[in-house]
DONUPA-931655 format. One record per residue (C-alpha): residue number from 1; residue in one letter; x, y, z. Coordinates in nm, 3 decimals. Each point is the difference from the previous one (the first is absolute). Example, Ala and Ser with C-alpha at 12.3 -4.5 7.8 and 13.67 -1.06 7.14 Angstrom:
REM DONUPA-931655
<site resi="1" resn="A" u="1.230" v="-0.450" w="0.780"/>
<site resi="2" resn="S" u="0.137" v="0.344" w="-0.066"/>
This chain:
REM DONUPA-931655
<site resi="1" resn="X" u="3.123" v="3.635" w="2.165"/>
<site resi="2" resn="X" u="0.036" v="-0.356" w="0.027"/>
<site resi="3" resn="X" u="-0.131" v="-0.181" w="-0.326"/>
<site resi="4" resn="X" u="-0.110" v="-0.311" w="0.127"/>
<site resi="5" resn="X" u="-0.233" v="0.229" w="0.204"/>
<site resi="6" resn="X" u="-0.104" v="0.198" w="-0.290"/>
<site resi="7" resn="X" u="-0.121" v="-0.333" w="-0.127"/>
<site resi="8" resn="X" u="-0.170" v="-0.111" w="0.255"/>
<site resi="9" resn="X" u="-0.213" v="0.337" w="0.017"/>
<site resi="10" resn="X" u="-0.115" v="-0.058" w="-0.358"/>
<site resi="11" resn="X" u="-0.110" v="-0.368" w="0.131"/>
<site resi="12" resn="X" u="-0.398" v="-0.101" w="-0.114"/>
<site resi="13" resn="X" u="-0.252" v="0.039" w="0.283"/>
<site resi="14" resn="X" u="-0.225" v="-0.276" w="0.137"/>
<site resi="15" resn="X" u="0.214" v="-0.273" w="-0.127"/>
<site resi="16" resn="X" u="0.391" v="-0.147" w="0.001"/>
<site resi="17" resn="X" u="0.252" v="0.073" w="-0.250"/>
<site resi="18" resn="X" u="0.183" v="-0.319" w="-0.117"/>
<site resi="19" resn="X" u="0.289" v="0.038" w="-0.274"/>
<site resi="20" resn="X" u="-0.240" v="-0.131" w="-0.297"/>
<site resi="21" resn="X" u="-0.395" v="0.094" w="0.133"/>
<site resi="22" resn="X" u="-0.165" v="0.185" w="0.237"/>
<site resi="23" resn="X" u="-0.304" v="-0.183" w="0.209"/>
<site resi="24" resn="X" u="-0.258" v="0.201" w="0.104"/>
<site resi="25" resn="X" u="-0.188" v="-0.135" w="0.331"/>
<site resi="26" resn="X" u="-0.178" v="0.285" w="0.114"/>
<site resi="27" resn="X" u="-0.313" v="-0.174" w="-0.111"/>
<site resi="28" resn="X" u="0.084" v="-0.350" w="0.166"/>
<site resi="29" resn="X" u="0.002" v="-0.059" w="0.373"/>
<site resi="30" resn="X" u="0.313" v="-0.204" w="0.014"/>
<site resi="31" resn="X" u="0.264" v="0.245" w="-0.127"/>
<site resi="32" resn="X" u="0.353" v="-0.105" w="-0.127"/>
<site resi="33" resn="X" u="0.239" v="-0.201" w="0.233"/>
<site resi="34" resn="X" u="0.277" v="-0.202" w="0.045"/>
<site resi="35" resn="X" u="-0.170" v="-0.294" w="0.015"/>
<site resi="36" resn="X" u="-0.152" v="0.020" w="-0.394"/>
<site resi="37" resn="X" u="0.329" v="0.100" w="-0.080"/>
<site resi="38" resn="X" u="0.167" v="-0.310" w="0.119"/>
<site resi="39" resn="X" u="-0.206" v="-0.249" w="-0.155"/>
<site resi="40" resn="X" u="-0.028" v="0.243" w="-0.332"/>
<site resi="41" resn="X" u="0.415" v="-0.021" w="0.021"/>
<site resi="42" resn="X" u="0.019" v="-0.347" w="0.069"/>
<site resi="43" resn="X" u="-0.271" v="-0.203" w="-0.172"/>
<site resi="44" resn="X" u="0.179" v="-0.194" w="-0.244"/>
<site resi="45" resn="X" u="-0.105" v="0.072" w="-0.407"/>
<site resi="46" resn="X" u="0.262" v="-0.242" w="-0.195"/>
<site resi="47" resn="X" u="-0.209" v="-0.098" w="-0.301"/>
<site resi="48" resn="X" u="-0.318" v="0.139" w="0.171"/>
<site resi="49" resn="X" u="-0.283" v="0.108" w="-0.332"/>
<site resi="50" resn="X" u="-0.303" v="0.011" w="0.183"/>
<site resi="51" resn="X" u="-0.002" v="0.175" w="0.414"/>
<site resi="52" resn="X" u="-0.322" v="0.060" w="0.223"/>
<site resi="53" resn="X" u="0.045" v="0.241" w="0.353"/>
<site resi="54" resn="X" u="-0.314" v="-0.068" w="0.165"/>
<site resi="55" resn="X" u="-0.107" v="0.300" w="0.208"/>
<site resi="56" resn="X" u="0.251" v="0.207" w="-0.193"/>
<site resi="57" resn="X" u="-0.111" v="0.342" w="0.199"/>
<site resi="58" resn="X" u="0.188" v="0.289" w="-0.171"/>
<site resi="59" resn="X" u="0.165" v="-0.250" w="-0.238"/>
<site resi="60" resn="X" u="0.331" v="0.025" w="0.139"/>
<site resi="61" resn="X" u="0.100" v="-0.338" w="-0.001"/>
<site resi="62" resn="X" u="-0.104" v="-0.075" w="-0.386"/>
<site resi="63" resn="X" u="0.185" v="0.306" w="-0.086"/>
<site resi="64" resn="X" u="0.319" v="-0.152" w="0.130"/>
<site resi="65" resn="X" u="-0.020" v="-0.313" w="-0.138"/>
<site resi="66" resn="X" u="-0.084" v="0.150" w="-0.356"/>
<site resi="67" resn="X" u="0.348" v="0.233" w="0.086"/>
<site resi="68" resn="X" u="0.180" v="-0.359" w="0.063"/>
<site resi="69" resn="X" u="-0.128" v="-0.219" w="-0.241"/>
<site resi="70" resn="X" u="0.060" v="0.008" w="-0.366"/>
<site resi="71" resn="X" u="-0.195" v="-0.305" w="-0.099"/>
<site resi="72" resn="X" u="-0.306" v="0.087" w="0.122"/>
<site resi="73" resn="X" u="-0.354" v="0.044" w="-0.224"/>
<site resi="74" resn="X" u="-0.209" v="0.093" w="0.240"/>
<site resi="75" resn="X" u="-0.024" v="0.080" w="0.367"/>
<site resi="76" resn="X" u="-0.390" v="-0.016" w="0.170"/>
<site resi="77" resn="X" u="-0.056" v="0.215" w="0.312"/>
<site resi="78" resn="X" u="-0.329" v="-0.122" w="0.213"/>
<site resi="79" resn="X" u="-0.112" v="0.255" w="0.225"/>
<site resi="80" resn="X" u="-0.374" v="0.003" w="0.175"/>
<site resi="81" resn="X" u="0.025" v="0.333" w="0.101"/>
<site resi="82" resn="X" u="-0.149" v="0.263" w="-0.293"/>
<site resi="83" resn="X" u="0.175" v="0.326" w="0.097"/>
<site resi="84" resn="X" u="0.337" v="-0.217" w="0.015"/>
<site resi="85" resn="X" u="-0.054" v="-0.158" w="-0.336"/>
<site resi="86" resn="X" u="-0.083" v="0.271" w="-0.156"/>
<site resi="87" resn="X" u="0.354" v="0.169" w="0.161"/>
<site resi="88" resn="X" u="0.184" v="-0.286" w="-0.121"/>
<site resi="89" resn="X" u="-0.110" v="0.021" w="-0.401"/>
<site resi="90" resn="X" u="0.120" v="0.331" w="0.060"/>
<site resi="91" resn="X" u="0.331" v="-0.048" w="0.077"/>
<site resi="92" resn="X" u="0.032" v="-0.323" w="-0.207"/>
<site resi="93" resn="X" u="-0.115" v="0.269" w="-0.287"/>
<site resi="94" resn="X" u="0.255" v="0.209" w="0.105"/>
<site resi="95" resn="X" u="0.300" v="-0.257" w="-0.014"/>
<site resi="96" resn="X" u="0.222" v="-0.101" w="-0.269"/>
<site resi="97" resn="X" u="-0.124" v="-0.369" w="0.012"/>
<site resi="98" resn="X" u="-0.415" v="0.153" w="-0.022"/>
<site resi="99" resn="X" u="-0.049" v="-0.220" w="-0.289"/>
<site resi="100" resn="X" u="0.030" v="-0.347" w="0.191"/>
<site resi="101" resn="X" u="-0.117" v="0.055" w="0.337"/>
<site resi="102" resn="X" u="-0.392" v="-0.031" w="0.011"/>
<site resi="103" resn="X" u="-0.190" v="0.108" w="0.362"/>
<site resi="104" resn="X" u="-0.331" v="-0.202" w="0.080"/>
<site resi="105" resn="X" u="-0.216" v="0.120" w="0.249"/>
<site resi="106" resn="X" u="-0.158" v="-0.296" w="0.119"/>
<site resi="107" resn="X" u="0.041" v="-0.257" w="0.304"/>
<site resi="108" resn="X" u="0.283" v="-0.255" w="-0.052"/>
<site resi="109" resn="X" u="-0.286" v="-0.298" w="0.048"/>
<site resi="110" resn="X" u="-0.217" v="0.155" w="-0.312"/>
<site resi="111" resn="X" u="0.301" v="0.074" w="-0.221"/>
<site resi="112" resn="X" u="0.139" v="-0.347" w="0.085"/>
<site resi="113" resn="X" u="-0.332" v="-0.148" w="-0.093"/>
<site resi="114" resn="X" u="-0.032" v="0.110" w="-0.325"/>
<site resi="115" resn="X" u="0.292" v="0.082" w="-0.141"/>
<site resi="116" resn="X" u="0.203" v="-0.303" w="-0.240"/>
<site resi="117" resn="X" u="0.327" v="0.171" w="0.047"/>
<site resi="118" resn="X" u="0.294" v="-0.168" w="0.157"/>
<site resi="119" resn="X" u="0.305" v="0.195" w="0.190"/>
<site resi="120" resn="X" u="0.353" v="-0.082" w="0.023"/>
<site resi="121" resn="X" u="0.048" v="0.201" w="0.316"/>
<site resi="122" resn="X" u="-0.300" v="0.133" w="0.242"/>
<site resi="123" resn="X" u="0.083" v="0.270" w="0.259"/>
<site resi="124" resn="X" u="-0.152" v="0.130" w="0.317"/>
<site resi="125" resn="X" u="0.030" v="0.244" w="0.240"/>
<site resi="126" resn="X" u="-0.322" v="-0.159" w="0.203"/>
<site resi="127" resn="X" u="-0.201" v="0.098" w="0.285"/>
<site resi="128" resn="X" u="0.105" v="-0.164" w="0.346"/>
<site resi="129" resn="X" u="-0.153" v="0.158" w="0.277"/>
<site resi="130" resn="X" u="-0.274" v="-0.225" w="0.135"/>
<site resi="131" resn="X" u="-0.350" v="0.191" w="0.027"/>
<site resi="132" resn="X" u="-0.017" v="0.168" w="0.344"/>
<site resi="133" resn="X" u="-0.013" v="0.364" w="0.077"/>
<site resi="134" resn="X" u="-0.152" v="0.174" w="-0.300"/>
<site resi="135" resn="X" u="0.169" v="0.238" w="-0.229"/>
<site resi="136" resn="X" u="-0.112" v="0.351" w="-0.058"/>
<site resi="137" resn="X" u="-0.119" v="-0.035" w="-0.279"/>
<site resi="138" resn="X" u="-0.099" v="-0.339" w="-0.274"/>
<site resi="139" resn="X" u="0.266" v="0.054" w="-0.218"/>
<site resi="140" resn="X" u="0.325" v="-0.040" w="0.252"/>
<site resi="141" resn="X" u="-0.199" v="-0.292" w="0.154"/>
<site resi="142" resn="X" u="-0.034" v="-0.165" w="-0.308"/>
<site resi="143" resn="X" u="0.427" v="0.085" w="-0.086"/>
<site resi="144" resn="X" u="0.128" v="-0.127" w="0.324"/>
<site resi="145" resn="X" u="-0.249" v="-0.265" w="0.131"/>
<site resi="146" resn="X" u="-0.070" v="-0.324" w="-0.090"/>
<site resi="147" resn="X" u="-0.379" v="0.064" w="-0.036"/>
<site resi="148" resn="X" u="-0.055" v="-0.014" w="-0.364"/>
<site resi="149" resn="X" u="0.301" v="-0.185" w="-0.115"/>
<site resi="150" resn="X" u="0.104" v="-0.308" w="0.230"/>
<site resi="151" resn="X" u="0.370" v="-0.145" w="-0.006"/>
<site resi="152" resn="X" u="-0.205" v="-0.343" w="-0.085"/>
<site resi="153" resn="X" u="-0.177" v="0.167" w="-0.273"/>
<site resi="154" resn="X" u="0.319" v="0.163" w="-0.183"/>
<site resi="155" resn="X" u="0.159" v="-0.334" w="0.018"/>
<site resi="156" resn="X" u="-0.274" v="-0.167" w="-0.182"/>
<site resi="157" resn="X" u="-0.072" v="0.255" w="-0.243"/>
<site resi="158" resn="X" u="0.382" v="0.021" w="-0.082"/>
<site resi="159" resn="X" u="0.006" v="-0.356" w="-0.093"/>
<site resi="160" resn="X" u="-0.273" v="0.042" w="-0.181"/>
<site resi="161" resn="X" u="0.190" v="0.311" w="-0.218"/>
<site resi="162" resn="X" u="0.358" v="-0.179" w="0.014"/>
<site resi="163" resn="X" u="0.200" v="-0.231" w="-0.246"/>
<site resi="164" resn="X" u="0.150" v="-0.320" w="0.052"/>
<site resi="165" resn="X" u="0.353" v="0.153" w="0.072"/>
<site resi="166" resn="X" u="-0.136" v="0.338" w="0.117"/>
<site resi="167" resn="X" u="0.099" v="0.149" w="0.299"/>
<site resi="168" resn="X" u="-0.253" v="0.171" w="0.248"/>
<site resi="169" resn="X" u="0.156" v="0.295" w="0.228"/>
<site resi="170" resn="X" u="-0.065" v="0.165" w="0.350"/>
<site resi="171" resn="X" u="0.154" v="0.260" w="0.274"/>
<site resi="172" resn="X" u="-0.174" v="-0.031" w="0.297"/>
<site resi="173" resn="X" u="0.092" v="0.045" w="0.365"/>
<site resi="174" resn="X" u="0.233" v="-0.229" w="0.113"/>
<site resi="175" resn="X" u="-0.239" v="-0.230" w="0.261"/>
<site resi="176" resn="X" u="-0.288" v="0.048" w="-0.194"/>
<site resi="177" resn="X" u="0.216" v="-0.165" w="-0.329"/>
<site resi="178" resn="X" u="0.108" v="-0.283" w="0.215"/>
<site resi="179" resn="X" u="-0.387" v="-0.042" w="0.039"/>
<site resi="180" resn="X" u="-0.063" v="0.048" w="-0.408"/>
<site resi="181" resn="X" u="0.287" v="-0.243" w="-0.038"/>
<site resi="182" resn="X" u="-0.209" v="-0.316" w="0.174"/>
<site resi="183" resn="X" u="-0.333" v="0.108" w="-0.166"/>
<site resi="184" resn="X" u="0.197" v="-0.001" w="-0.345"/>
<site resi="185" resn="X" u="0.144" v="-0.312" w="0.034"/>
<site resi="186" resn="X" u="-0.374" v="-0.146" w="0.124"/>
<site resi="187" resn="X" u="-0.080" v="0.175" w="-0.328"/>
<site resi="188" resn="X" u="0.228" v="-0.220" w="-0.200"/>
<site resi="189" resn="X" u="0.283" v="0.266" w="-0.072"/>
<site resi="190" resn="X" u="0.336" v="-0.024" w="0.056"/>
<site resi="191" resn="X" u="0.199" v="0.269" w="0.171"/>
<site resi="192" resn="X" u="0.371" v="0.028" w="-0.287"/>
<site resi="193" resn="X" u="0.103" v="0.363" w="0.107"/>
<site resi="194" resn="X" u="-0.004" v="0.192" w="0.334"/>
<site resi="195" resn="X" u="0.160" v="0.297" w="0.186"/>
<site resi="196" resn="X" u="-0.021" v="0.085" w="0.279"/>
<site resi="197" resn="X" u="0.060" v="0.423" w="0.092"/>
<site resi="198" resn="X" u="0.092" v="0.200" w="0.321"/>
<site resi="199" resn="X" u="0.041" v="0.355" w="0.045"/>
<site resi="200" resn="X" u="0.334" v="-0.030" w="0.115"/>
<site resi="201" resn="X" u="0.208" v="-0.297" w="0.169"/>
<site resi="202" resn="X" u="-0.087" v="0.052" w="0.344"/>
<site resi="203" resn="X" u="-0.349" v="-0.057" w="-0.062"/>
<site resi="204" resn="X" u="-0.211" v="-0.273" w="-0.081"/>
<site resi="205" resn="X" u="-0.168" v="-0.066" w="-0.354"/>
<site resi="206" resn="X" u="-0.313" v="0.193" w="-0.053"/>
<site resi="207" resn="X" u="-0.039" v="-0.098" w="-0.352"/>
<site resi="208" resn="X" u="0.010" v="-0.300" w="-0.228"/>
<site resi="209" resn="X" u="-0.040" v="0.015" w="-0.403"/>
<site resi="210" resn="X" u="-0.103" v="-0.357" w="-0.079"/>
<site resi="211" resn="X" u="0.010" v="-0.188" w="-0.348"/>
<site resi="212" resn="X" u="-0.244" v="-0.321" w="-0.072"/>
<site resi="213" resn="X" u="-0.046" v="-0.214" w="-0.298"/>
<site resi="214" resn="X" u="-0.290" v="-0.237" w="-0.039"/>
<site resi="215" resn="X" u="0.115" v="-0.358" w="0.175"/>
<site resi="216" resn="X" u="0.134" v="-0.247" w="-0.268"/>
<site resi="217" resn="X" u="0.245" v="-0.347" w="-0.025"/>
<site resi="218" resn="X" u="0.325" v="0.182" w="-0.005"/>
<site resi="219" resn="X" u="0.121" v="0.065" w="0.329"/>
<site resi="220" resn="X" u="0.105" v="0.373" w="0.026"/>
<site resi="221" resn="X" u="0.226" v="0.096" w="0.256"/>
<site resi="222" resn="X" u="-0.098" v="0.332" w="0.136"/>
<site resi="223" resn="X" u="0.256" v="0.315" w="-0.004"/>
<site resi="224" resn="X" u="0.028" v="0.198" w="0.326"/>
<site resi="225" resn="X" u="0.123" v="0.346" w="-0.010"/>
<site resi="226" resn="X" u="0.023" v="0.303" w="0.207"/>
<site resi="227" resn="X" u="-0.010" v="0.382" w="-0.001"/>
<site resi="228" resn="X" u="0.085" v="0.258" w="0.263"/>
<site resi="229" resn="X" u="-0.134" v="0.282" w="-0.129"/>
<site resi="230" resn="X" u="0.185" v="0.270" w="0.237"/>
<site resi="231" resn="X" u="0.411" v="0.015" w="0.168"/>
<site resi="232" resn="X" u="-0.061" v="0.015" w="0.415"/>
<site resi="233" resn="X" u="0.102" v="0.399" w="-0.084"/>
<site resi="234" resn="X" u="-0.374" v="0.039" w="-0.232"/>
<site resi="235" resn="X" u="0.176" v="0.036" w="-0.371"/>
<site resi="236" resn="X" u="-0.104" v="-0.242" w="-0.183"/>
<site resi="237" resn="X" u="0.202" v="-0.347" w="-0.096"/>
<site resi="238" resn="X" u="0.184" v="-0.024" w="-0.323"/>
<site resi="239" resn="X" u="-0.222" v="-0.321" w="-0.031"/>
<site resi="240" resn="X" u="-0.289" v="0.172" w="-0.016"/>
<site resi="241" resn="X" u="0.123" v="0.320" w="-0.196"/>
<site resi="242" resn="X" u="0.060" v="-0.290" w="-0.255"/>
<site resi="243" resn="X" u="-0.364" v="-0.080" w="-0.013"/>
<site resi="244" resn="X" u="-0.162" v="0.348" w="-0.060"/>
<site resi="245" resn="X" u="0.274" v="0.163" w="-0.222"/>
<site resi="246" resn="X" u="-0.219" v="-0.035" w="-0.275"/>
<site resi="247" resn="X" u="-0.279" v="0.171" w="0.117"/>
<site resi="248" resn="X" u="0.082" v="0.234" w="0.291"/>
<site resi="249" resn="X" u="0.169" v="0.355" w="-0.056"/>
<site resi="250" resn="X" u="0.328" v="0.098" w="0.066"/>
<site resi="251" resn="X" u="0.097" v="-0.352" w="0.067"/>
């Protein structure tokens, strides 16, 4: 019998298997996927101490960065929703790195209200569906609309949470980053990092991961990258095999 097959059989239930930690999401309404992933794999963490991943779901993407980083003292996960805080203590618990990452339940605009801490890096996976058609039920509203946490509202309360030289980062779709990138700038940020992701090369970009730092006196030249994510054939690009090596099995 073929043994990568035997170990996929003895694979956990209701979660993903990454080389290091297993995140269980069969509690949270937005399961694993490639776009946490990305931004979990490409959020830079040189001499990042203190993180915060606001509406950190299962906790996938504080997991990776505590995998990556090896300065870090703590990493804060903000998530509203109860059943999906609860699920990510549980698999920060789980983890090798359980001792510095810390899950809040509690809206970003509270936590950013009354907490003194300061963040070298913030992270977000963030709503970006406008409200329309309702969800089936309040909890995948509240995970994939803007309802309860507005892209003008993340942007403030990140600059309330970040330091001088901290960076604040995104993945969003591709027009509706273009859109974040104007309301940032209103906002006083200033876009360093960006790159911009297609399927394959044939298409166009669907997604963009986007890094901003608060606006200062030095003039920062902002880095443009890209990432095709699949070859025209559907096997993934060496480029992007690079990214997830880490964390993905059998890679």
């Amino acid at each position: 019998m073929n043994q990568k097959k035997v170990k996929k059989s003895g694979l956990r239930k209701g979660g993903f298997t990454f080389k290091q930690f297993f995140v269980a999401h069969d509690k949270c309404e937005m399961k694993v996927g490639t776009d946490g992933v990305l931004l979990g794999a490409w959020a830079p963490i040189d001499n990042v101490k203190k993180a915060l991943d606001i509406g950190t779901g299962s906790g996938l993407i504080a997991l990776m960065l505590a995998q990556r980083a090896n300065k870090l003292e703590c990493i804060d996960g903000i998530e509203l929703d109860e059943k999906a805080a609860l699920q990510a203590t549980e698999n920060a618990q789980e983890s090798p790195w359980h001792s510095i990452i810390h899950i809040h339940h509690s809206d970003i605009y509270n936590y950013a209200e009354n907490t003194q801490t300061q963040y070298d890096l913030i992270v977000s996976n963030p709503p970006y569906f406008e409200p329309s058609i309702a969800c089936r039920n309040d909890m995948r509203e509240q995970a994939r609309y803007t309802k309860t946490l507005t892209h003008e509202g993340l942007l403030e309360s990140a600059q309330s949470l970040i330091t001088e030289s901290g960076l604040f980062c995104v993945v969003l779709p591709y027009l509706i980053g273009e859109q974040f990138i104007e309301l940032a700038e209103k906002k006083e940020w200033i876009l360093v990092k960006r790159v911009n992701i297609k399927d394959s090369a044939d298409k166009p970009y669907h997604r963009i991961l986007l890094a901003f730092q608060r606006q200062s006196k030095v003039n920062i030249e902002c880095s443009i990258d890209e990432l095709i994510i699949r070859h025209n054939e559907g096997y993934y690009t060496e480029q992007f095999r690079s990214w997830v090596t880490d964390f993905y099995l059998y890679y």
